[in-house]
N, C-alpha and C positions, 0 to 999 in steps of 0.2 A: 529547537525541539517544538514541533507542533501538537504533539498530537503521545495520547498514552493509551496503547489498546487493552492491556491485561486487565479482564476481567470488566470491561466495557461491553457496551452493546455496538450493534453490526452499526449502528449512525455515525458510530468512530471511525468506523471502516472507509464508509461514505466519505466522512469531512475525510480524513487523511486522502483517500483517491484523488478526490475532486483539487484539492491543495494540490498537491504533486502534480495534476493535467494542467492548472494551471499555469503555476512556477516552472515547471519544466525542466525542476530536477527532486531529487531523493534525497532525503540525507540515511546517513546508514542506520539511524535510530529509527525511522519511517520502513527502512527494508526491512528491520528485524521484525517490526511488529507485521506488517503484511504477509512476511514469510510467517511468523508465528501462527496465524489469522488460517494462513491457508491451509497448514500442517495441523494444526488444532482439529480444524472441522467443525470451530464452534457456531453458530447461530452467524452464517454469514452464506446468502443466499447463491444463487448460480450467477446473476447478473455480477454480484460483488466480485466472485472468482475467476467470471472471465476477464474484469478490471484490471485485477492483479497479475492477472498472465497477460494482459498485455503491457501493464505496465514493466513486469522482466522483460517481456521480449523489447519492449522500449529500450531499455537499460542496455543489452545486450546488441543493437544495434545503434547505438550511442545517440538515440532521439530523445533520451534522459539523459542528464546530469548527477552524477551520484556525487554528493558532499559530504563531509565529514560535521 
């Protein structure tokens, strides 16, 4: 567990991205918050979101590792 976004600010957002491009995988607690993040619409800017879209299409083309 790295990372807790509910009710954080967009820098969570950040560190979680940044971890994840690193590491070069996901764990599914990092998915939900991201999916949450993106579905919310809270205080998470365009750069942030195009992040996270490409971090699914990552996922979806197996260039991520998704972990439980």
């Amino acid at each position: 567990m790295r990372g807790n976004f509910q009710g954080k600010s967009t820098v969570n957002v950040k560190q979680i991205i940044d971890q994840i491009l690193i590491s070069g995988q996901v764990s599914r607690e990092e998915y939900m918050q991201l999916t949450s993040a993106i579905l919310s619409d809270k205080q998470i800017t365009e750069e942030d979101r195009r992040q996270i879209n490409h971090i699914f299409d990552y996922l979806q083309a197996s260039r991520l590792k998704l972990i439980d």
